[in-house]
Residue, then its C-alpha position, 0 to 999 in steps of 0.5 A: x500500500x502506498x502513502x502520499x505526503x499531501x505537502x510534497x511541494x511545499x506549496x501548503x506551508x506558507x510564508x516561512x522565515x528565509x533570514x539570516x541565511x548561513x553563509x559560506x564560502x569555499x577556500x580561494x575565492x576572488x570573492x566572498x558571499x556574506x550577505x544574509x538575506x536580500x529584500x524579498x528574504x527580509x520581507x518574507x521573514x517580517x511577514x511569517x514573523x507576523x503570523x507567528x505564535x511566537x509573538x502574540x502581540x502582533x496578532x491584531x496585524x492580520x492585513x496582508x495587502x501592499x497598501x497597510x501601513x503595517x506592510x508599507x513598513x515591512x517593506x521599507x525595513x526589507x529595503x533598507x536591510x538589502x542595502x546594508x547587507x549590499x554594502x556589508x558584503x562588500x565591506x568584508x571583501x574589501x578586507x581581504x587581499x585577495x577579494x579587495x577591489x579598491x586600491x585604498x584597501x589594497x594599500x591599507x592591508x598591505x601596511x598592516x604586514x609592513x608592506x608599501x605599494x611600490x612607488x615605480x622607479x625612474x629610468x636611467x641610462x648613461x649619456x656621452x656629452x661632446x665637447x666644444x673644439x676650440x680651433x687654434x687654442x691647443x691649451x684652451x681645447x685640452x683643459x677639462x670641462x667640468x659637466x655638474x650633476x643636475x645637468x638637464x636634457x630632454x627626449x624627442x618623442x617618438x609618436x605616441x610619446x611624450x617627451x622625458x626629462x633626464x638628469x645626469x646624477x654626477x659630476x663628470x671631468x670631460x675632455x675635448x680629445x674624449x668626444x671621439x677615441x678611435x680604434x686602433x687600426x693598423x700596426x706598425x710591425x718591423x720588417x722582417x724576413x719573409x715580408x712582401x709588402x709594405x703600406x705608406x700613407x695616401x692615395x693616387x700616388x701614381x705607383x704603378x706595378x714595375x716601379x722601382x722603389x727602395x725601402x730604406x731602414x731607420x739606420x741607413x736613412x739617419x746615417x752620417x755614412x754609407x751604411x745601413x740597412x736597404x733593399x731595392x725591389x721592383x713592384x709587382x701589385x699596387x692597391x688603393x684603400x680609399x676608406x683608410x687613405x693608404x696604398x698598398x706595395x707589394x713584390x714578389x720576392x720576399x726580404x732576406x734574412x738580413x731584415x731579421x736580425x733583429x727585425x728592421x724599423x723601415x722609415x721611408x719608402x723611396x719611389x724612383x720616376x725616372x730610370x736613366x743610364x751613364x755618360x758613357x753607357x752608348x759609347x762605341x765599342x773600342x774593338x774594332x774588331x772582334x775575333x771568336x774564340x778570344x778569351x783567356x786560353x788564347x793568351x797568344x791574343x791580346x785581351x778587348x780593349x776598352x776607352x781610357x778612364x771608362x768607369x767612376x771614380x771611385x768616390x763619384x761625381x756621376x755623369x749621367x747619359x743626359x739632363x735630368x732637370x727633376x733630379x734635386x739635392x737631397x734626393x736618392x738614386x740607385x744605381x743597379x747592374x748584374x755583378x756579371x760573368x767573372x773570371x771563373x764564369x767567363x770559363x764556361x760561358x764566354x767564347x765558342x768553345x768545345x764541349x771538352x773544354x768546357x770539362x776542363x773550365x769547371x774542373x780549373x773553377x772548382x779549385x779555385x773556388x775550393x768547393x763544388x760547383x752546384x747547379x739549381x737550374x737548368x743555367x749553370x750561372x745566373x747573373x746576380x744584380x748589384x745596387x748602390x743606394x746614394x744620397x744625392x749631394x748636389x746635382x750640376x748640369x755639365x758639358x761632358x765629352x768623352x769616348x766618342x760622345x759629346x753632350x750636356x749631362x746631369x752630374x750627381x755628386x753622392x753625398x757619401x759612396x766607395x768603391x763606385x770604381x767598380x760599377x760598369x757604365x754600360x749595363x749599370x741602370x739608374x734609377x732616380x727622381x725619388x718620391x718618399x713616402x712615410x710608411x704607415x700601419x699595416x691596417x688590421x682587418x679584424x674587428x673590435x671585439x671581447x673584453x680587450x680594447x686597444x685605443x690607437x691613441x695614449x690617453x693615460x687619464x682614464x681611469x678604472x671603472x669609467x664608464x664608455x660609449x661605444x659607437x660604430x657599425x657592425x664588422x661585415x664579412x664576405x664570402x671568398x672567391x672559392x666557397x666550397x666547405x661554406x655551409x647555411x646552418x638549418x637551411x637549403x640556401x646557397x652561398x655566393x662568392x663576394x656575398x657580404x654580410x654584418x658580423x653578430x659575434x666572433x667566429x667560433x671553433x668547434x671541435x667534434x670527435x667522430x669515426x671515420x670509416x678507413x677504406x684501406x684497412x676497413x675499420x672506424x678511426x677516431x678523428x677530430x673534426x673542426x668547423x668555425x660557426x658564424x653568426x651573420x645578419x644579412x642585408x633583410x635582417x634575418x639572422x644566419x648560421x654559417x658554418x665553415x671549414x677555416x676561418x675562411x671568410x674575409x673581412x671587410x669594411x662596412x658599407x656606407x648604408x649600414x647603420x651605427x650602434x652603440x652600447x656603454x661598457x665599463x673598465x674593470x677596476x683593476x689598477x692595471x686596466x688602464x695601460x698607456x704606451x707611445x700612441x696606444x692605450x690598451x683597455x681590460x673591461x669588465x663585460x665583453x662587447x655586445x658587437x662585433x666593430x668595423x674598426x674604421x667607424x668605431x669610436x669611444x666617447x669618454x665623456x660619459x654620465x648617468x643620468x635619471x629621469x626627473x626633473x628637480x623641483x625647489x619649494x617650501x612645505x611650510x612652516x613648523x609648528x611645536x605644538x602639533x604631533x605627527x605635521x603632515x605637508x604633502x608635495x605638491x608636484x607629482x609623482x616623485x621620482x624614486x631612483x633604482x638603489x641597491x641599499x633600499x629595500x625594494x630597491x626604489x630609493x626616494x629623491x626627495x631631500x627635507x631641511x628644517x632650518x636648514x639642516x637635513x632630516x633623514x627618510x625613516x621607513x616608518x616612525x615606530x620605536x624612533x628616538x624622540x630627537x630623532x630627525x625623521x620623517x615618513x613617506x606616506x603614499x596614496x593612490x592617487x601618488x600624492x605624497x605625503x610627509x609625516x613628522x614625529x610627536x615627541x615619542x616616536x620622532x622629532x616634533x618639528x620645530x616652530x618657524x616661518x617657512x623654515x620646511x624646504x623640500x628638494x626633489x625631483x618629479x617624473x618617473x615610470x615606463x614613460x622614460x624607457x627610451x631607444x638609444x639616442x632619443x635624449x638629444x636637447x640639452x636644457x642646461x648647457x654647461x660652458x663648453x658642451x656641445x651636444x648629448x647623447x644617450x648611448x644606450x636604451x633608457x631602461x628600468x623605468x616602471x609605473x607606480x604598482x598596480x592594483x593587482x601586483x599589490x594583491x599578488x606582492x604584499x605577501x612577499x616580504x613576509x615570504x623571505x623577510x629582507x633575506x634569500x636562502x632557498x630558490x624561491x627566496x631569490x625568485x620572491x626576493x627579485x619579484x618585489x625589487x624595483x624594476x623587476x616584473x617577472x622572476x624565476x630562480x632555479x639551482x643549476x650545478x655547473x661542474x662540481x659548484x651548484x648556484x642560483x640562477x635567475x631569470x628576470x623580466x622588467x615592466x611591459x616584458x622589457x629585457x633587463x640590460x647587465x648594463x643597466x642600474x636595475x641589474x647592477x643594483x638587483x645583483x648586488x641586493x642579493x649578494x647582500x641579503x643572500x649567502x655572499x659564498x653562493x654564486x648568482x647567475x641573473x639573465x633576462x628572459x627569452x621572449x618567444x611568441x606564438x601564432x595561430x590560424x583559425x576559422x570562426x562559425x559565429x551566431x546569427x545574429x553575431x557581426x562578421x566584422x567586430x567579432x573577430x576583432x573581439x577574438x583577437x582582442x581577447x586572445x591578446x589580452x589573455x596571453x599577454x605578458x602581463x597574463x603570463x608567466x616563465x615556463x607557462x605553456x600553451x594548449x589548443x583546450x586553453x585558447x579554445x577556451x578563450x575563443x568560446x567566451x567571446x560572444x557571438x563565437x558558435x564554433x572554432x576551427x584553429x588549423x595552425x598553432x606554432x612559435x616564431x622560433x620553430x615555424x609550423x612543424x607538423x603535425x597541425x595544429x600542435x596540441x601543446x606549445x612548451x615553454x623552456x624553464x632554465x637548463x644547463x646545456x651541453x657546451x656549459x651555459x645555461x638557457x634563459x627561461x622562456x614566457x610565451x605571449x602571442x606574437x604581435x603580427x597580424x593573426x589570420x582569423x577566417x569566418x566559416x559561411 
């Protein structure tokens, strides 16, 4: 038998009490229910409460329609108990971290565990002054030029910019010869055995290949006399460099071993335009007659004979085969002839003699010269040239008649010469008219690079640790005429000869042992193969692997399209980093160069200081008054600047400067347990960044003392991601120091960052608590770093490299921005850690890898969605939900997470994403990939250790497709 409850729904039971409803909440919420009732709750109970036994006095209240007075009042109480339970719940969410939507309540409770909302940091780069020249005032041009702190200059905005004031934090001592240091570029090495080719200075010097030319040693060239060091050659190359003003001589027969000992310093180079003959050298022959077969086995005959006096005397003057205008005092000649066939030659060569003869001459000429005679050609002898290099004394136009021949005629007394006796006049050639040209460096090719730079002028005044702006275009390289071996890493193309391209880094050597079949005996022998990697960048941007069997490529001189860059490095602090000799100055630094120079436009400016974003501000506060505890004045420009520092906390230290008839009161954190003479004074900050002082009572921090205007401030305003400028965009000098010419910063303007949003309030708060100012463990480093000024994204991890283990940390700035080694956010983050870590533990901090994403899909929208805004709002949700700001290293990206955020836009029915892969990899198949993984750090396998990577959506349009 079955029974039937006649209540089952509910609908015989009346108005019921529906207040105070139980609250409850799950853990982890973003927002917290606590409200216990609404208006129709709090009317249905006041209504059932009514009708209860439970209060007998409203029993005579038995009107239920809307127009009693009774309900009329019911009603009101509803509504007011709904509104003040609206307002309680909100109430109570506000006084939670995680649910507070205010950003006063925020600020509140995060003071409740002693935490202040970061206040933004200014940015700060280093900027290199150029001095004014002072043509025709040496002693004016080389006194230093005092640069003083303060010095303000201005940026020329980019579009969607406003302009930012910077000011430099520093005095610096500049020097006119500092605006532009150049590289060394040539070396003037001794000549030495072995060398075929000499440089001197200028172009279209009119040497051709075949000129003569002389090189003439230090010792030869400065003597008093006829000794020293020369060497006459015959040119067979001759090459202009129009980029360095020099000319390059070469020859084919290298110098002699005579050059290297010890190795010679060359001082000119002689070039001889004319080529002459002596008096003498077109004189008939005196023997009439001539008969074969003379020569000195036929004794019987009489030897040839020759003019009477036919040769110089022994110590000069020369006569010349004619006039020779151009010939002056003080100038070289060479005179040149082949030593000839001497008498034991004459043996074997001269006369028509018999084969058996001529057995006969070299047995005679081996005794005589007491040693065998070797052949090193197919000639038996070669005829060897004598010279005579001369300063030319004076230089006389003469009549000269002799040996059959009349003329007028050059004559040439040498200012030093012996043994000129013996130089025949008719095969002696003279070489004359000389040109000397200085030689100069032989230019070094390879570009500026490393931790080593070697200025090609002495400058001993710099000093360790000065800050330099590097400047100067990319180093570029070009393929070889013979391109076999030259390989693409990672891709099909093809190399070109005489292809060029801009240098990245230096060349690498890489040595891999492998096996190699041997076909001989049949089996694997091990063998250590060596390649050189390149890292190139060519004309279209696009970076490039080059792989090659030698360091093959040729260095060339940057083109004239290639656009300059620049960076600033530091000299190491060692005593020894600076070493100046005759000429050049050699520098050690403390990081390697980011770039690979063209020598010829690299240049170093000296003349460099830090500045900050900011703009100083003088006023009066007020005035202090005895009788009142705890004064507050607020600033009245805003935002003040806070400066990166390693010794603040969070690593933003305030510039504001506070003199209470005029002695300096000092910033204090806050004003508990502070001495009651203690000059302090809090910073307070609200939402709005209006600053405010806050003064002692007496108890806790001096009172102020009671003046007239005696409270004066000194700050500086401005600060954020608004200065985070390009290089080179802070050109306009608003104070100019006397003697400054122009400004420059040298490298990007990096680590500003706005005041502290609401929600990196709510997610920061906890972290002084987490590590309490100290680092011992990984997260320490990474919660540590998360709240330091300048820092948005942190990730710390303990990685082992050989048998030490240590923290390394990944950092990302504000906007995703790369943190610079060479900025003050890294400087002053390195050294916060070091001092609030363990000093013996080592700390590796690298910026993060930004890889970006893209996707294809196809959208099946609603019918009544809009086909053109709804794939807007698709991108516009993508974009926000993989932003930077919505990401995190190592975080990894799925097909399920961005269908998830397409479906939430309305108007989306369906999608269909076909492609899903990183810039860094291109679409590898399969397609669509299920999961993009982002990389966390690792040690790899040459040593180093990869940054952690943050995926976000690549800023290039996205191909959205709308189904039909």
């Amino acid at each position: 038998m079955m029974t039937t409850d006649a209540d089952d729904c509910s609908c015989c039971a009346g108005i019921g009490v529906e207040t105070p409803q139980t609250v409850g909440n799950a853990p982890g919420l973003r927002h917290v229910a606590y409200r216990i009732g609404t208006q129709p709750d709090f009317k249905s109970s006041l209504l059932a409460r009514l009708s209860s036994s439970d209060y007998p006095a409203l029993g005579a209240l038995t009107a239920r329609t809307d127009d009693d007075w009774t309900l009329a009042l019911c009603d009101a109480f509803a509504c007011a108990a709904d509104v003040l339970t609206f307002y309680q719940e909100r109430l109570v969410n506000e006084a939670f971290l995680r649910t507070a939507n205010e950003h006063r309540s925020l600020i509140e409770l995060a003071r409740l565990i002693g935490y202040r909302p970061a206040p933004g940091v200014a940015a700060s780069t280093r900027v290199a002054f150029t001095l004014e020249t002072s043509p025709g005032q040496p002693a004016l041009a080389a006194r230093p030029v005092v640069i003083p702190a303060g010095t303000r200059m201005q940026s020329v905005p980019d579009p969607g910019q406003t302009a930012q004031t910077f000011e430099t934090v520093e005095d610096i001592r500049g020097r006119v010869e500092w605006n532009a240091l150049p590289a060394q570029t040539g070396m003037l090495p001794a000549l030495s055995q072995g060398v075929t080719d000499v440089y001197v200075a200028g172009t279209h010097l009119q040497i051709q290949p075949g000129d003569t030319i002389a090189l003439i040693a230090s010792d030869r060239y400065a003597s008093s006399t006829d000794s020293g060091l020369y060497t006459v050659l015959r040119l067979n190359d001759v090459e202009e460099d129009t980029a360095r003003g020099i000319t390059r001589l070469a020859w084919t027969n290298a110098l002699d071993a005579k050059w290297s000992s010890p190795p010679a310093a060359i001082a000119r180079v002689c070039v001889f335009r004319q080529r002459a003959s002596l008096f003498g050298a077109a004189a008939p022959n005196a023997n009439l007659v001539f008969k074969p077969g003379t020569g000195l086995f036929n004794r019987d005959e009489p030897p040839p004979y020759e003019w009477r006096d036919f040769q110089l005397g022994e110590h000069g003057p020369i006569d010349l085969d004619g006039l020779y205008p151009k010939i002056v005092d003080q100038s070289w000649i060479v005179l040149r002839h082949d030593v000839g066939l001497t008498i034991y030659s004459d043996l074997v060569t001269k006369g028509q003699l018999l084969a058996e003869i001529t057995q006969i001459q070299d047995k005679v000429a081996a005794a005589v010269l007491k040693d065998d005679l070797k052949p090193v050609s197919s000639s038996r002898f070669v005829a060897a040239p004598h010279t005579y290099l001369l300063r030319v004394r004076q230089v006389q136009e003469v009549a000269r008649s002799d040996f059959a021949l009349s003329a007028k005629v050059s004559r040439i007394t040498p200012q030093f010469a012996d043994g000129l006796s013996s130089v025949p006049l008719r095969s002696t050639i003279v070489f004359a008219q000389s040109d000397e040209f200085t030689p100069v460096a032989r230019p070094i090719r390879e570009p500026v690079s490393g931790s080593t730079l070697t200025l090609g002028v002495s400058e001993p005044d710099l000093a360790p640790g000065q800050a330099l702006a590097v400047t100067g275009k990319l180093q570029r390289v070009a393929f070889p005429v013979d391109t076999g071996g030259i390989e693409f890493i990672g891709s099909t193309r093809k190399p070109v000869s005489g292809e060029s391209f801009r240098l990245l880094a230096p060349a690498r050597m890489q040595a891999v042992r492998t096996l190699r079949h041997d076909p001989t005996y049949g089996f694997l022998i091990p063998v250590v193969e060596i390649t050189w990697r390149w890292s190139l960048l060519d004309d279209d941007g696009n970076t490039v692997g080059v792989k090659t069997p030698t360091a093959m490529l040729v260095y060339i001189d940057a083109l004239s399209s290639d656009l300059p860059v620049s960076e600033v490095v530091l000299i190491d602090d060692a005593p020894d980093a600076v070493v100046a000799t005759s000429g050049l100055t050699t520098l050690r630094l403390k990081a390697a160069l980011a770039h690979c120079y063209d020598r010829l436009s690299f240049a170093v400016n000296a003349n460099v200081a830090v500045a900050t974003q900011g703009e100083t501000v003088n006023e009066i506060a007020g005035s202090g008054n005895a009788a009142l505890a705890n004064q507050t004045f607020q600033l009245r420009q805003l935002p003040l600047t806070y400066v990166s520092s390693a010794s603040a906390a969070n690593g933003a230290q305030a510039t504001l400067q506070v003199r209470v008839n005029d002695l300096l009161w000092t910033e204090a954190a806050s004003l508990y347990a502070q001495p009651p003479n203690a000059h302090v004074y809090a910073l307070e900050r609200d939402e709005n960044a209006v600053t405010t002082l806050r003064f002692g009572d007496g108890i806790e921090g001096a009172r102020l003392p009671g003046g007239q205007n005696n409270v004066r401030l000194r700050y500086r305003k401005g600060l954020g991601v608004a200065g985070n400028l390009r290089t080179g965009q802070l050109t306009t000098l608003l104070t100019r120091p006397l003697g400054v010419r122009s400004v420059i910063n040298a490298n990007d303007a990096t680590g500003g960052q706005d005041p502290e949003a609401p929600e990196a309030t709510r997610s920061n708060a906890p972290l002084p608590i987490l590590t309490l100012e100290r680092a011992v463990s990984a997260a320490d480093y990474a919660n540590y770093a998360r709240s330091f000024a300048g820092i948005a994204r942190a990730c710390a991890l303990w990685i082992g490299s050989g048998f030490a283990r240590g923290v390394y940390l990944t950092v990302a700035g504000p906007d995703g921005r790369a943190v610079a080694t060479d900025s003050d956010t890294y400087a002053n983050l390195v050294d916060s850690l070091r001092r609030h870590g363990d000093p013996l533990i080592p700390i590796r901090v690298q910026t993060y890898t930004n890889t970006t994403f893209t996707l294809k899909l196809a959208l099946r929208l609603t019918g009544d969605a809009d086909p053109d805004l709804v794939p807007q709002a698709v991108l516009a949700a993508l974009r926000q939900a993989f932003s930077f700001d919505a990401r995190d290293f190592g975080q990894s990206v799925t097909l399920d997470e961005l269908y998830a955020v397409i479906q939430h836009v309305e108007g989306v029915l369906a999608a269909d994403i076909s492609q899903l892969y990183t810039m860094r990899t291109g679409p590898v198949a399969p397609q669509p990939a299920a999961k993009l993984a982002a990389l966390l750090p690792s040690l790899q396998a040459d040593g180093t250790v990869s940054a952690a990577e943050l995926l976000t959506l690549d800023a290039a349009p996205i191909d959205i497709g709308v189904m039909q």
